[in-house]
N, CA, C and O of each residue as an XYZ file, in Angstrom:
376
protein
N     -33.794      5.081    -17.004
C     -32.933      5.952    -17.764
C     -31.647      5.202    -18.090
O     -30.820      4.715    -17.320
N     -31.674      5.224    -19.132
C     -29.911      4.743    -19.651
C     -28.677      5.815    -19.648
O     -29.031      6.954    -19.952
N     -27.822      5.709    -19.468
C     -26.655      6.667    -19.599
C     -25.338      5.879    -20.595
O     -24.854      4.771    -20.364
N     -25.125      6.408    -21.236
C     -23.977      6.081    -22.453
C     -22.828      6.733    -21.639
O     -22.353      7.756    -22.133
N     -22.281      6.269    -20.397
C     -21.208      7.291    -20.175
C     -19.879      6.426    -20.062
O     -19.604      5.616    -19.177
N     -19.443      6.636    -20.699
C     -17.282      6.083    -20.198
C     -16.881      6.227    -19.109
O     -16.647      7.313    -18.578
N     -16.733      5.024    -18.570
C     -15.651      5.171    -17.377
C     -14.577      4.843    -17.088
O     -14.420      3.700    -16.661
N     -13.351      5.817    -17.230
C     -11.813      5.752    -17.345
C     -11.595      5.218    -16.241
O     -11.950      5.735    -15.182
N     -10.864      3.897    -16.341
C     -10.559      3.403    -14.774
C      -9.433      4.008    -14.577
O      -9.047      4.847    -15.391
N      -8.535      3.620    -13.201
C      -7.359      3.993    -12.637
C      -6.440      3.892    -13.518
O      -6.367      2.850    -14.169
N      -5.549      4.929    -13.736
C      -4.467      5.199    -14.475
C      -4.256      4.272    -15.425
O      -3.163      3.832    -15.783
N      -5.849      3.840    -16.026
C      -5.995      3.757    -17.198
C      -5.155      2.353    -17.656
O      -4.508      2.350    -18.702
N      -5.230      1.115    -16.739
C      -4.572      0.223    -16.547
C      -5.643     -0.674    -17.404
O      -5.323     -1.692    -18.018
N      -7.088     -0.080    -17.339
C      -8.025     -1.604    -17.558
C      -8.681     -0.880    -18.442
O      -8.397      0.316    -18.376
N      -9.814     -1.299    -19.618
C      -9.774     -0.773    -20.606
C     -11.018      0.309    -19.790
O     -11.278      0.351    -18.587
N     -11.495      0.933    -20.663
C     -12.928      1.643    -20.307
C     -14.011      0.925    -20.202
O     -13.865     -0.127    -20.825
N     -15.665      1.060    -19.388
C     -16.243      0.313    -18.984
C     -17.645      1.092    -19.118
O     -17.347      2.239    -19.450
N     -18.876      0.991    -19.020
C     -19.503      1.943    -19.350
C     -20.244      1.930    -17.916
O     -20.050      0.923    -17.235
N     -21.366      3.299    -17.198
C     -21.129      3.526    -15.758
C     -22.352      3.048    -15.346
O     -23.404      3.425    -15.860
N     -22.268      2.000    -14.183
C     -23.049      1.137    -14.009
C     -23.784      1.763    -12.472
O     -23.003      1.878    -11.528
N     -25.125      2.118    -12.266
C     -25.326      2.754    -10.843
C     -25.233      1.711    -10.222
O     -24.434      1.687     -9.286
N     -26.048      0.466    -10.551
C     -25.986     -0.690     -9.508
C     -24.618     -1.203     -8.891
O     -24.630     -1.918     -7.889
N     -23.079     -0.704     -9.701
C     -22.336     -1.032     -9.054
C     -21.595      0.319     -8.183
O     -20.537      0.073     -7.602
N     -22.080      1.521     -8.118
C     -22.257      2.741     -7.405
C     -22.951      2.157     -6.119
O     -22.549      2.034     -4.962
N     -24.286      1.803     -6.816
C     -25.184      1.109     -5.119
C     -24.572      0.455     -4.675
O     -24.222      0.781     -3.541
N     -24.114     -0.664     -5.135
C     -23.412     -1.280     -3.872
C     -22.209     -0.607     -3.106
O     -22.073     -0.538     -1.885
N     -21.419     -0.155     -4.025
C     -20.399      0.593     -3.212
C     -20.714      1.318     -1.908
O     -20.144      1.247     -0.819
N     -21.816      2.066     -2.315
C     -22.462      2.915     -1.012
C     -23.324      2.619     -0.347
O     -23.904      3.371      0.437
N     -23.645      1.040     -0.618
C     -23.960      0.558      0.710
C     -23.190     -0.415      1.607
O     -23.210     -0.570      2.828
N     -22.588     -0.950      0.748
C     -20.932     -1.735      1.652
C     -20.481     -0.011      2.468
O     -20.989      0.252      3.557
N     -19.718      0.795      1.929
C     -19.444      1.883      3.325
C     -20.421      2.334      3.778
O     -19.932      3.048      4.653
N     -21.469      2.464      3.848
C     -22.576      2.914      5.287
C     -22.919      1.514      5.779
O     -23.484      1.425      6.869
N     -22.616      0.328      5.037
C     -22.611     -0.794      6.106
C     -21.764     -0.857      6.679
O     -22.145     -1.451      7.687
N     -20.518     -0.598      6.807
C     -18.953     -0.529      7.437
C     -19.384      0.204      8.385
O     -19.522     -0.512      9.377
N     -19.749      1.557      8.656
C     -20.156      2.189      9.661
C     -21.785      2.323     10.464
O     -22.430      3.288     10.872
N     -22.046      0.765     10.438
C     -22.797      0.537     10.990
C     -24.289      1.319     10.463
O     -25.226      1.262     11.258
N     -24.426      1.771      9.635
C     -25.766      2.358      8.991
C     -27.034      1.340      9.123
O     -26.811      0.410      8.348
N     -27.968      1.193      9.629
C     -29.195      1.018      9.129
C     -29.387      0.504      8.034
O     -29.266      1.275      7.082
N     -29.714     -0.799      7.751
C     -30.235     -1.434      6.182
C     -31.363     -0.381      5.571
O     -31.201     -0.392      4.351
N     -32.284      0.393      5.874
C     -33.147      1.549      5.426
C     -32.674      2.149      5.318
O     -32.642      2.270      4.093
N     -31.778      3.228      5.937
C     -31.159      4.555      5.796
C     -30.203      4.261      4.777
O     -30.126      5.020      3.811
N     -29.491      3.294      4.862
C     -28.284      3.043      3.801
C     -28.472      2.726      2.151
O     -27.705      2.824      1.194
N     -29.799      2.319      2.293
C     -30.870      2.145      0.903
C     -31.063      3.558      0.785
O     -30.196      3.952      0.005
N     -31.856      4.634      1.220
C     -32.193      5.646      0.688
C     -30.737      6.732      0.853
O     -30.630      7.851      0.352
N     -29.898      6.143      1.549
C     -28.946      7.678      1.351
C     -28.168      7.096     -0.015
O     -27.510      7.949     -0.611
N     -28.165      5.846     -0.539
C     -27.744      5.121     -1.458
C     -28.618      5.510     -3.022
O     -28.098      5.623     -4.132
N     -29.961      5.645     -2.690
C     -31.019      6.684     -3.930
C     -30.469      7.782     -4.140
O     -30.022      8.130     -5.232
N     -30.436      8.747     -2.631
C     -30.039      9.885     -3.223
C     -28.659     10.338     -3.826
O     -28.488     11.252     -4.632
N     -27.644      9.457     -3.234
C     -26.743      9.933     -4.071
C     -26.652      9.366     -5.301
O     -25.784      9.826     -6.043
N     -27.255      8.584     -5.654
C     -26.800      7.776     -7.222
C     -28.036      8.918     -7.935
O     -27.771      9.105     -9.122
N     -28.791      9.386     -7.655
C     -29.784     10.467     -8.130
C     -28.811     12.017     -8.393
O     -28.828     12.851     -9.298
N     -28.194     11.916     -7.413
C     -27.049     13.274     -7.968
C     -26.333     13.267     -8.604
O     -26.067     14.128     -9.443
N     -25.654     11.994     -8.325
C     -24.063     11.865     -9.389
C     -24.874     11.824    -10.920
O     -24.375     12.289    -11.945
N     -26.250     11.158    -10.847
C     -26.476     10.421    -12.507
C     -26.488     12.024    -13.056
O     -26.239     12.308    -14.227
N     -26.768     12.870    -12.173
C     -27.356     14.485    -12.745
C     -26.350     14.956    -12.563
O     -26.461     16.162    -12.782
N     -25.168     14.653    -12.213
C     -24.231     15.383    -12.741
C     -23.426     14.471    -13.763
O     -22.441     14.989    -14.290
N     -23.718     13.294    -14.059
C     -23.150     12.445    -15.134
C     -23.963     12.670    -16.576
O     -23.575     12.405    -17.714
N     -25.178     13.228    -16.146
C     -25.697     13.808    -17.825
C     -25.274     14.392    -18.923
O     -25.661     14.245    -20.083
N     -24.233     15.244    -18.364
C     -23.783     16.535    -19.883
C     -22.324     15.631    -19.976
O     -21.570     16.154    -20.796
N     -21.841     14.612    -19.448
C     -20.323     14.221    -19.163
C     -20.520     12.908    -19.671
O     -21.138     12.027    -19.073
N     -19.726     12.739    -21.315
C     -19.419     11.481    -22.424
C     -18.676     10.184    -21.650
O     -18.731      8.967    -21.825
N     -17.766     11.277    -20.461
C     -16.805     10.302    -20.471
C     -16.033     10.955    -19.035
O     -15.791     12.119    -18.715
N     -15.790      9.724    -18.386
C     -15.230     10.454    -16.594
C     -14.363      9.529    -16.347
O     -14.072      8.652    -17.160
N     -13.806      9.652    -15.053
C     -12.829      8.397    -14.377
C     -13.452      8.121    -13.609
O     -14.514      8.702    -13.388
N     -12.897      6.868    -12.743
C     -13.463      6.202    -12.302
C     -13.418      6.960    -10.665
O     -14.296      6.711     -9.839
N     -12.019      8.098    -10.315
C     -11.956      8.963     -9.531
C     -12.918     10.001     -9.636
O     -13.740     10.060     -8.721
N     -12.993     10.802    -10.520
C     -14.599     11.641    -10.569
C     -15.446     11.281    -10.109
O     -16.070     12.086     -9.419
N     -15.900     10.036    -10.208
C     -17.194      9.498     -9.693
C     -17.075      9.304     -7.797
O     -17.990      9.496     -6.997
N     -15.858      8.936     -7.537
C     -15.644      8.248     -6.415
C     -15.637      9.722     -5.646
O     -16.196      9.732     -4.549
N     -15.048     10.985     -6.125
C     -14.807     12.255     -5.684
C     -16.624     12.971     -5.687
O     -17.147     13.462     -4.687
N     -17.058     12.893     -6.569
C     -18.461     13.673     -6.491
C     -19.582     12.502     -5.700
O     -20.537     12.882     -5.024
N     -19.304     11.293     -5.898
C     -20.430     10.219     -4.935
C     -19.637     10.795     -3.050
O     -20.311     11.161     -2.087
N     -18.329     10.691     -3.100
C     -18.303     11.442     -1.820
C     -18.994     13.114     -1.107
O     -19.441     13.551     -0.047
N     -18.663     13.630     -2.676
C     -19.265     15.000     -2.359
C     -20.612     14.626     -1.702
O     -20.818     14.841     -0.507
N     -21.120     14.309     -2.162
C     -22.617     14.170     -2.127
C     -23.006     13.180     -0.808
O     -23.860     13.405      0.050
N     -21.961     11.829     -0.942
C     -22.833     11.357      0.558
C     -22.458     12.116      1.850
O     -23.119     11.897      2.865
N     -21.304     13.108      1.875
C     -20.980     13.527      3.147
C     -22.569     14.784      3.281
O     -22.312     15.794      3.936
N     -23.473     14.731      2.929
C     -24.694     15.533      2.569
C     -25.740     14.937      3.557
O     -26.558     15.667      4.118
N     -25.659     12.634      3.895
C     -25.838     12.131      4.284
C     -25.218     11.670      5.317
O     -25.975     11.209      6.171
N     -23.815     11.615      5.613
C     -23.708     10.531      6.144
C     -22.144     10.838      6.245
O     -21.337     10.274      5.505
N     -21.811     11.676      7.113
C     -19.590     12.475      7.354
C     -19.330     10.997      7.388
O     -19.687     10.485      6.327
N     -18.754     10.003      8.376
C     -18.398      8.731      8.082
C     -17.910      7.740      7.466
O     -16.835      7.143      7.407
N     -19.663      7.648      6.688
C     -19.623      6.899      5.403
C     -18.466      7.498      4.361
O     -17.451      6.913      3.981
N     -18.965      8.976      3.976
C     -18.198     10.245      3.058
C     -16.630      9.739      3.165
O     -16.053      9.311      2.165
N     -15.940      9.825      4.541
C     -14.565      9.736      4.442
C     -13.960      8.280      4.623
O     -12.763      8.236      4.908
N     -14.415      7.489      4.536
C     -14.150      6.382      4.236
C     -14.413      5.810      3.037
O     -13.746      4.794      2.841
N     -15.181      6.124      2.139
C     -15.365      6.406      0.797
C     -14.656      7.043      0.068
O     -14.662      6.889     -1.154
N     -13.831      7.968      0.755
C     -13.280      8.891     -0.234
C     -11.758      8.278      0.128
O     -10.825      8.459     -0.654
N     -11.622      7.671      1.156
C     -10.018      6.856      1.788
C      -9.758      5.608      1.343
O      -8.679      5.042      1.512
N     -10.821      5.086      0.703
C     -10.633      3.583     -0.109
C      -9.633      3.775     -1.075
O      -9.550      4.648     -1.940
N      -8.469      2.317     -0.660
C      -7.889      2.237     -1.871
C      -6.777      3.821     -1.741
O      -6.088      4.340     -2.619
N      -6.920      4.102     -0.757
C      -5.417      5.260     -0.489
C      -4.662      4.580      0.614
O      -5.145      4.031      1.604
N      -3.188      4.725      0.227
C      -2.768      3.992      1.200
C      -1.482      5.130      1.564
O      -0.884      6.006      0.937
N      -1.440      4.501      3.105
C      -0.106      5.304      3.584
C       0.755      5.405      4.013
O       1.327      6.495      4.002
């Protein structure tokens, strides 16, 4: 499946990019590798969420690059509390 979708980066500093799952997959498997996940488990909790976000990226032209990072969390804390908030804490600082 192809997706034509825009992705608005951070406050819109870098131009738009179009939305790549393979670089979703890796993201979510670098944090369930951070917390020690299973090379198997971290592959399939890594399917299912790139299987949700793409279904909720269907009816949507155009997102940020936070939307994605906010609903791929929704969805792995489904899999994996941990992974979820360290995913969702990247790149916040305090």
């Amino acid at each position: 499946m192809s997706l034509s979708i825009d992705v608005v980066k951070r406050a819109s500093k870098r131009p738009t990019e179009k939305f790549d799952p393979e670089k979703l997959h890796k993201s979510i498997i670098a944090v369930c590798s951070s917390v020690r996940t299973p090379e198997g488990e971290a592959e399939d909790i890594a399917k299912a969420v790139i299987k949700e976000v793409i279904k909720w990226l269907e009816k949507r032209p155009e997102v940020t690059s936070g939307d994605i990072r906010n609903v791929t969390a929704r969805h792995l804390k489904k899999y994996h509390t941990e992974a979820s908030y360290l995913y969702e804490q990247h790149k916040i600082t305090i």
